[in-house]
Every structure is written in C-alpha cells, then in structure tokens.
Backbone and ligand atoms as CSV (ligand in chain L), in Angstrom:
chain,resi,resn,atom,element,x,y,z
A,1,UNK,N,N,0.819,-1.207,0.000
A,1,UNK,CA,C,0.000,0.000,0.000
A,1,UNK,C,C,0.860,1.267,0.000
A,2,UNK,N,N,1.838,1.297,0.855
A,2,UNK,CA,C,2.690,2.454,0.361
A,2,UNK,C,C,3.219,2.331,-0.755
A,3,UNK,N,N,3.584,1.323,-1.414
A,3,UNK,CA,C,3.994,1.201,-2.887
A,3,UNK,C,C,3.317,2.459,-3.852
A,4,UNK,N,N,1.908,1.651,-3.644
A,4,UNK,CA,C,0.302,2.921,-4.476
A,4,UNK,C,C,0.454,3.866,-4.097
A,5,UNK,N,N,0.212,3.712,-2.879
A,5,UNK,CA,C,0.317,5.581,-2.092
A,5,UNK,C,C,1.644,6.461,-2.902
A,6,UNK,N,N,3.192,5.846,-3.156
A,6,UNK,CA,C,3.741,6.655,-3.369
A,6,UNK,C,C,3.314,7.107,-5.222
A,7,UNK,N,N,3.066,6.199,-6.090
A,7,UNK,CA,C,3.130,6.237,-7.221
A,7,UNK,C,C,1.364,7.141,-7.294
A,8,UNK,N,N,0.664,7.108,-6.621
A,8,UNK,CA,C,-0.448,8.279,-6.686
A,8,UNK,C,C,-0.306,9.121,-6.333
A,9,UNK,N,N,-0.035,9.518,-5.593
A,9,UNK,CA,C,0.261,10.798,-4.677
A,9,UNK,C,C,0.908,11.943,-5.721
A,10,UNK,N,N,2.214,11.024,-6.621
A,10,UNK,CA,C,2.622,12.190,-7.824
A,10,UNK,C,C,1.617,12.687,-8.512
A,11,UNK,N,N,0.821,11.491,-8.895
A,11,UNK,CA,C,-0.417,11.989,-10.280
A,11,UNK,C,C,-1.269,12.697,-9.821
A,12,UNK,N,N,-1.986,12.138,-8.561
A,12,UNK,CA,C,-3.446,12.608,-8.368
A,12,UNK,C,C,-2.850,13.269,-6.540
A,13,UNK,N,N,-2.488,14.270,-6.745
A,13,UNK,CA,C,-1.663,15.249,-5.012
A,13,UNK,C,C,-3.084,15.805,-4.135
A,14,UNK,N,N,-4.185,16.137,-4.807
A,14,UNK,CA,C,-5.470,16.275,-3.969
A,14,UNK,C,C,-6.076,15.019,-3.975
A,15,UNK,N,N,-6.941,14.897,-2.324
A,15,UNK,CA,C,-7.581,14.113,-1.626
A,15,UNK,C,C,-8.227,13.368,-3.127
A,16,UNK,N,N,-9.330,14.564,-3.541
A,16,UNK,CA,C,-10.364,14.424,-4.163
A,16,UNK,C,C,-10.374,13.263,-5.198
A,17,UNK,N,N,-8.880,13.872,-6.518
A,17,UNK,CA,C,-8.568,13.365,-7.408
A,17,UNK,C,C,-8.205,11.647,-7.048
A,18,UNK,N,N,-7.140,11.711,-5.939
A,18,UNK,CA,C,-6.685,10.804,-5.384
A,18,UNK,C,C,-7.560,9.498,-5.026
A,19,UNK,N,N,-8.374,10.184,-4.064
A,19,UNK,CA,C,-9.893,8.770,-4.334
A,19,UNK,C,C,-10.674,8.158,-5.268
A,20,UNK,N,N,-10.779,9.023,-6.044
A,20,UNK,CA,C,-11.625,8.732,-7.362
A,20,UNK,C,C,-10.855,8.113,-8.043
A,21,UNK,N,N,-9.209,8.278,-8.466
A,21,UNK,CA,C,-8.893,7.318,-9.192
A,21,UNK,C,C,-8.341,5.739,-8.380
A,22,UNK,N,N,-8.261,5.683,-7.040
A,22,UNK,CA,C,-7.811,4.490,-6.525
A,22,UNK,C,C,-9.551,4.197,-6.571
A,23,UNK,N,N,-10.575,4.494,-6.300
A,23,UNK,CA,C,-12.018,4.086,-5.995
A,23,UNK,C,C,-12.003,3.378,-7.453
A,24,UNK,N,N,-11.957,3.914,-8.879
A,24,UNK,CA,C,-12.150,3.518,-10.100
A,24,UNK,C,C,-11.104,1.992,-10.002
A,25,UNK,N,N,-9.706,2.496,-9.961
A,25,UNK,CA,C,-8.781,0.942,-10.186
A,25,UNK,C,C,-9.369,0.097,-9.925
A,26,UNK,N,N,-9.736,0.206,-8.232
A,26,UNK,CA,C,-9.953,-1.142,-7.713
A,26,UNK,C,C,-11.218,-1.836,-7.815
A,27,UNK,N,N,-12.042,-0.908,-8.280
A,27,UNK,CA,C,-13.812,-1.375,-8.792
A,27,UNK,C,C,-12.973,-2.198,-10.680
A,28,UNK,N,N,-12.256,-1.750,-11.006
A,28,UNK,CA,C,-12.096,-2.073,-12.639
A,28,UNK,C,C,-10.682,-2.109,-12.963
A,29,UNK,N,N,-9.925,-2.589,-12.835
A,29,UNK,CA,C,-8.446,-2.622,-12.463
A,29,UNK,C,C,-8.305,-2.718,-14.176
A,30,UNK,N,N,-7.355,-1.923,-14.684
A,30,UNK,CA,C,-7.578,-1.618,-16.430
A,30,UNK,C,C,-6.014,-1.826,-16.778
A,31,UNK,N,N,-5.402,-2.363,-17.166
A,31,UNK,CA,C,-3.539,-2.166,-17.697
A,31,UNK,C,C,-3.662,-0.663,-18.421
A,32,UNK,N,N,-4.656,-0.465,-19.247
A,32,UNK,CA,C,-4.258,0.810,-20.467
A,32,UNK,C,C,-4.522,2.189,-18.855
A,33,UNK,N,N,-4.387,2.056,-17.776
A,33,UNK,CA,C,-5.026,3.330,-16.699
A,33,UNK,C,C,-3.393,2.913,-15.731
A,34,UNK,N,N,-2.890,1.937,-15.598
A,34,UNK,CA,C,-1.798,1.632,-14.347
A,34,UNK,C,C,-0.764,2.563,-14.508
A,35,UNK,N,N,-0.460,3.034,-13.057
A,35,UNK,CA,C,0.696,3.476,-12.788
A,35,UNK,C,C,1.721,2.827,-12.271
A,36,UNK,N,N,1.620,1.680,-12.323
A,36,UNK,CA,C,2.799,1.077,-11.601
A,36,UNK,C,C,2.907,-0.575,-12.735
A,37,UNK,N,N,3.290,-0.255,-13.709
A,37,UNK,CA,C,3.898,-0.925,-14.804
A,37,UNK,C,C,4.669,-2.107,-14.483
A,38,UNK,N,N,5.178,-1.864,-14.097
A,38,UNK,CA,C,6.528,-3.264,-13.465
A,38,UNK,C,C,5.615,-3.956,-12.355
A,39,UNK,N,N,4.584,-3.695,-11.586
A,39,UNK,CA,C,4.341,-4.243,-10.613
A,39,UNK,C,C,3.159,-5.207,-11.074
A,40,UNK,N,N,2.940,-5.141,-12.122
A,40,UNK,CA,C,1.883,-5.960,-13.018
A,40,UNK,C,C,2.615,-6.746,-14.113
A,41,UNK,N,N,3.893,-6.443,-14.388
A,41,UNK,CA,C,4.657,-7.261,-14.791
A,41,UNK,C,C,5.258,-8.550,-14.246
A,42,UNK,N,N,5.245,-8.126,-12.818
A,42,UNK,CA,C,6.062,-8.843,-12.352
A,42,UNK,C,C,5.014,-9.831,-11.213
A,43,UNK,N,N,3.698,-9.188,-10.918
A,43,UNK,CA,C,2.574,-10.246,-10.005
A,43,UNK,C,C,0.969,-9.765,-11.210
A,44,UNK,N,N,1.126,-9.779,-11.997
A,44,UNK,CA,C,-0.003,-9.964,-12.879
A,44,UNK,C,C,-0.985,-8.540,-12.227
A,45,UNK,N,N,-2.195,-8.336,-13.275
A,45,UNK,CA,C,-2.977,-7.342,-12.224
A,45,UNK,C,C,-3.981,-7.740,-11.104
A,46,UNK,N,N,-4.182,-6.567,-10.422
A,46,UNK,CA,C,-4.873,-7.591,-9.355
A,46,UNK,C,C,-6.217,-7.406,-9.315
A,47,UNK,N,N,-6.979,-8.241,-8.642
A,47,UNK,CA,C,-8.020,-8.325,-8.997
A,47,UNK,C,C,-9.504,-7.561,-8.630
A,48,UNK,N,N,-10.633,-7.206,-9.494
A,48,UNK,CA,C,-11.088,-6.455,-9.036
A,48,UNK,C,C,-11.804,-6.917,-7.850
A,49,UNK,N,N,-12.160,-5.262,-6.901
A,49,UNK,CA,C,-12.521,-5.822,-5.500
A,49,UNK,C,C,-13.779,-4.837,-5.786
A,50,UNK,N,N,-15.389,-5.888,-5.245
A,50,UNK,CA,C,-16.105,-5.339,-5.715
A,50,UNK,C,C,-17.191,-4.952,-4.163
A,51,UNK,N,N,-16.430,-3.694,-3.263
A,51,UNK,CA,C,-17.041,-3.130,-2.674
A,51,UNK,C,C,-18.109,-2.150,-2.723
A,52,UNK,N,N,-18.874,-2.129,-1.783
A,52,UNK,CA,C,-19.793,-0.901,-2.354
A,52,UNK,C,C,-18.902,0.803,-2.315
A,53,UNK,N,N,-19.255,1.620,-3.250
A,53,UNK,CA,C,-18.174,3.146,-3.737
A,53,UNK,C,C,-17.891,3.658,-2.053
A,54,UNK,N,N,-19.055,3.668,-1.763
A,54,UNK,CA,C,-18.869,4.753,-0.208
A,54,UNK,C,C,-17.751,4.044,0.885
A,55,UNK,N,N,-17.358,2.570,0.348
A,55,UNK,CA,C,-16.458,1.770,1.445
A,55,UNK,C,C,-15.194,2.185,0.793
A,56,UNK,N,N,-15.007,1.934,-0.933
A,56,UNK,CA,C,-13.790,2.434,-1.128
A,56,UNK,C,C,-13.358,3.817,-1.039
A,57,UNK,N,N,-13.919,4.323,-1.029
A,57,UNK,CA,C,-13.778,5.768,-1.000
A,57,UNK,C,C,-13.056,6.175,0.545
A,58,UNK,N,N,-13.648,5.728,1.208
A,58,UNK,CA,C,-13.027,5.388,2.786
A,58,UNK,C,C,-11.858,4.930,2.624
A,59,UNK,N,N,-11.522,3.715,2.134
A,59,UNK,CA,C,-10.462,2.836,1.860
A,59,UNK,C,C,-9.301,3.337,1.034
A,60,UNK,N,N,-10.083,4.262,-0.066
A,60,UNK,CA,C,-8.688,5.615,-0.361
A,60,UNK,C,C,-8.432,6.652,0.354
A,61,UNK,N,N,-8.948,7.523,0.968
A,61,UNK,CA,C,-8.955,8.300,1.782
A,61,UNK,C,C,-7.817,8.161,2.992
A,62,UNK,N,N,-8.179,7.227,3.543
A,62,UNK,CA,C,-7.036,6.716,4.722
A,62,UNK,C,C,-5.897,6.039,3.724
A,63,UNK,N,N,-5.819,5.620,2.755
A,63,UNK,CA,C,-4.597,5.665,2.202
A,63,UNK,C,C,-4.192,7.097,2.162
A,64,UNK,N,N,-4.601,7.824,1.608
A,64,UNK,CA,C,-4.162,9.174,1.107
A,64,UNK,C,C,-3.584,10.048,2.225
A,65,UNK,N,N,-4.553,9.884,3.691
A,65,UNK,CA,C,-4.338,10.653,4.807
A,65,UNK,C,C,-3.978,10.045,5.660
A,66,UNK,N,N,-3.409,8.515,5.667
A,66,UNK,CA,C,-2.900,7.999,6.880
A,66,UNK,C,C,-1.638,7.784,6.922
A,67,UNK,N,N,-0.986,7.215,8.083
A,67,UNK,CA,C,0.376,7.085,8.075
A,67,UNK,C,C,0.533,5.588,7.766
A,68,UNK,N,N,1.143,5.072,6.396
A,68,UNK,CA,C,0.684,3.743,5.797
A,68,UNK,C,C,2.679,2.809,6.271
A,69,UNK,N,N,1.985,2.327,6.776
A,69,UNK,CA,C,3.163,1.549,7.360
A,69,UNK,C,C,4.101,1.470,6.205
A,70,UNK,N,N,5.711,1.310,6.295
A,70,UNK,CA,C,6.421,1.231,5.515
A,70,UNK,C,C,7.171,0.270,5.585
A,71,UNK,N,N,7.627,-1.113,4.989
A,71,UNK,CA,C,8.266,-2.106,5.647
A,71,UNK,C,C,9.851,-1.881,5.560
A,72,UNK,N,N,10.039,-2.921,6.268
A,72,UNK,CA,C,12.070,-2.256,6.674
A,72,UNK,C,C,12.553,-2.109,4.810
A,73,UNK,N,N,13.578,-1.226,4.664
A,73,UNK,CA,C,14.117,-1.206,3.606
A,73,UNK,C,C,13.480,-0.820,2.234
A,74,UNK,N,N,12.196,-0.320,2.153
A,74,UNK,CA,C,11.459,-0.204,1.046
A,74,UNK,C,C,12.119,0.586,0.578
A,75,UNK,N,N,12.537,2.365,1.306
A,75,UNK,CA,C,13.110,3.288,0.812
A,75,UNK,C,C,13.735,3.053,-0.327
A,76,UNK,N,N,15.293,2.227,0.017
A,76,UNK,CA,C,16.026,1.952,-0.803
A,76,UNK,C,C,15.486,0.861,-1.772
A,77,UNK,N,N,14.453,-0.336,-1.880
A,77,UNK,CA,C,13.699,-1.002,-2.536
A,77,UNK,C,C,13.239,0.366,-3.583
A,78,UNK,N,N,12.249,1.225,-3.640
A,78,UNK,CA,C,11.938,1.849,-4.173
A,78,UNK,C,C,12.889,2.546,-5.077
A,79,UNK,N,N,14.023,3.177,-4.304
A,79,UNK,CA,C,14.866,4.230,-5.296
A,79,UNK,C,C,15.521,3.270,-6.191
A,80,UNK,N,N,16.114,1.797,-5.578
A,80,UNK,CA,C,16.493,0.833,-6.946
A,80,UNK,C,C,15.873,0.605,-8.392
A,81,UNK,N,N,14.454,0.587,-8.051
A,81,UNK,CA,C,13.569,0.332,-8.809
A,81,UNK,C,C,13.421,1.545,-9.556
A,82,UNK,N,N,13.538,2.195,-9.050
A,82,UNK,CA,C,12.948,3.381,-9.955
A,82,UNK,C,C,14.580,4.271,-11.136
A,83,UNK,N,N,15.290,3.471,-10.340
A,83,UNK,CA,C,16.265,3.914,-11.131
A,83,UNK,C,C,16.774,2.905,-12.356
A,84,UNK,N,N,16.516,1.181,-11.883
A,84,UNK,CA,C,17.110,0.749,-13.090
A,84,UNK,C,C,15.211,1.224,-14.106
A,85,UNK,N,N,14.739,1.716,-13.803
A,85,UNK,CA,C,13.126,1.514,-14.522
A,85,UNK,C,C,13.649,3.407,-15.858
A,86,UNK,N,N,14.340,3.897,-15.129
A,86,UNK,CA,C,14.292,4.863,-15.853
A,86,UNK,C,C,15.162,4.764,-17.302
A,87,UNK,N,N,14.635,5.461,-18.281
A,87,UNK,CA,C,15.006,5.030,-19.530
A,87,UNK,C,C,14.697,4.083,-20.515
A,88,UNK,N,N,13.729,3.354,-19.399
A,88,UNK,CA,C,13.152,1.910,-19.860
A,88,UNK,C,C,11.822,2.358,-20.163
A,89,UNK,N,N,11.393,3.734,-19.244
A,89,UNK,CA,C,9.604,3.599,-19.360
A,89,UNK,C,C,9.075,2.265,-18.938
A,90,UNK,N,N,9.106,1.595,-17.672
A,90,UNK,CA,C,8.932,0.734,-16.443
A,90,UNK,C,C,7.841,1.512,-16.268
A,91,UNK,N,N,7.907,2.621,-15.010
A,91,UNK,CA,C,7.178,3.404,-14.415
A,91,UNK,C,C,6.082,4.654,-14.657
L,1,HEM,C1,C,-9.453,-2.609,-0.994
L,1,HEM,C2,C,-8.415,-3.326,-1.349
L,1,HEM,C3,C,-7.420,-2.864,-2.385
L,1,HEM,C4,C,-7.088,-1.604,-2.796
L,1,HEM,C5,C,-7.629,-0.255,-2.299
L,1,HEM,C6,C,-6.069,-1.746,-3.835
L,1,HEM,C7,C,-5.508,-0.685,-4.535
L,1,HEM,C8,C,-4.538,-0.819,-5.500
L,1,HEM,C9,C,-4.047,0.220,-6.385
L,1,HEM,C10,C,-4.591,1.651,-6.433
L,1,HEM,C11,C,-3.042,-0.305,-7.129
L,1,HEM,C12,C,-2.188,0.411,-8.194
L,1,HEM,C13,C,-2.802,0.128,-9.544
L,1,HEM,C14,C,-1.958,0.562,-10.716
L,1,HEM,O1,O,-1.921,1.785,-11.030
L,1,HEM,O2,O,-1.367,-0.304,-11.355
L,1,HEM,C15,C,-2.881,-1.681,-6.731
L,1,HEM,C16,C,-1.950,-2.558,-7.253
L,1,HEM,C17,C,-1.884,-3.890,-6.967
L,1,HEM,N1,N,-2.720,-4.597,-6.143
L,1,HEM,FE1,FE,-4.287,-3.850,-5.150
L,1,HEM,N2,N,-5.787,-3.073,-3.996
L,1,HEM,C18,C,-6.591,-3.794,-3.147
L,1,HEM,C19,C,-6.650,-5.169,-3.023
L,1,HEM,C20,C,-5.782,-6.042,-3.609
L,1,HEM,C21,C,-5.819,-7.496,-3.468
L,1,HEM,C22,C,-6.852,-8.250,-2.651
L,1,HEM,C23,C,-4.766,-7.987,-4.177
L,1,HEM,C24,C,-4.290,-9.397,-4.379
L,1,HEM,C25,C,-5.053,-10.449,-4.262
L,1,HEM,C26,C,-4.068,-6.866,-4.762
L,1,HEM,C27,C,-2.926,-6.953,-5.513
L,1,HEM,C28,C,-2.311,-5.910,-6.159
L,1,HEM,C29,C,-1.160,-6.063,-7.023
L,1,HEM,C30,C,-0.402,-7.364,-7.329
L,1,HEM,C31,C,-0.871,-4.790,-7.511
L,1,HEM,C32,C,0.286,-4.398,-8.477
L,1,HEM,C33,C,-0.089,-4.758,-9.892
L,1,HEM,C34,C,-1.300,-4.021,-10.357
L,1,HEM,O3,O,-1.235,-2.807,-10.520
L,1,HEM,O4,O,-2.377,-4.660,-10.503
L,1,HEM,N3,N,-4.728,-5.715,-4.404
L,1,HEM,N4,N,-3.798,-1.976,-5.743
C-alpha cells in the first residue's frame, strides 16, 4: 500500500482526485489506466474488489491521509527500482 500511495500521490496530489482514481482501479483494475507498470509485470494485475463506492472511498482516503506503514528497507527497494526503470519507461 505504500507502494500505491507513493506512485499516486505524484499523479493525483489532492484528496479528491486521489480517491476517485484508486475508488475507479480497484472497482475495474484496467492495464491501459496503471501506474505502476513493473508491478503488473512482475505479479499480474490484481483483482477487481467489488465493494460498495462509499467503502472504497473510505479505503482511499485513509490511504491518502494515513500514516501507511512502511516495511524495513522499502526506501532503498523503491529508489532501486525506480532507477534501473528509468530510460526503460517501467514506471
Ligand atoms: C481494498 C483493497 C485494495 C485496494 C484499495 C487496492 C488498490 C490498488 C491500487 C490503487 C493499485 C495500483 C494500480 C496501478 O496503477 O497499477 C494496486 C496494485 C496492486 N494490487 Fe491492489 N488493492 C486492493 C486489493 C488487492 C488485493 C486483494 C490484491 C491481491 C489479491 C491486490 C494486488 C495488487 C497487485 C499485485 C498490484 C500491483 C499490480 C497491479 O497494478 O495490478 N490488491 N492496488
């Protein structure tokens, strides 16, 4: 979840935007809409989760505004990734 959180947060930086497009993914999870390219490369896409809107909407929200646990070492997990990804159009 911090994975998403970080790769949305660039695109969609207000609450608003931010929910609506994690609320859409996860109702309809689309390859031609992903921001995170390699991560569907590498565990397929995932699958849609078919809550009612007013639960996901909640469910983005506290992504967006909470403090989303970070596991040991992601930091540097992340900046690896994003660096051999550049030039490649990975990300
Ligand atoms: C309410 C629950 C969930 C939410 C809010 C959620 C949200 C998201 C979002 C926004 C992305 C980034 C999509 C993109 O731009 O590519 C993502 C990626 C992913 N999610 Fe979920 N997800 C949920 C449940 C799940 C479940 C149950 C699974 C596995 C069974 C899963 C597996 C994945 C995987 C493998 C990715 C990376 C590949 C991809 O983008 O599809 N997610 N998730």
């Amino acid at each position: 979840m911090i994975a998403v959180k970080k790769h949305y947060i660039d695109t969609y930086s207000d609450e608003q935007s931010f929910v609506k497009a994690v609320a859409d993914w996860v109702t309809k999870p689309d390859e031609s809409k992903t921001l995170m390219r390699g991560a569907i490369r590498r565990f397929k896409i995932m699958p849609p989760m078919p809550f009612p809107r007013d639960d996901l909407k909640k469910i983005a929200s506290y992504i967006f505004k909470g403090d989303i646990e970070k596991p040991k070492g992601f930091d540097k997990h992340f900046k690896e990734e994003h660096e051999k990804g550049k030039g490649k159009k990975l990300n």
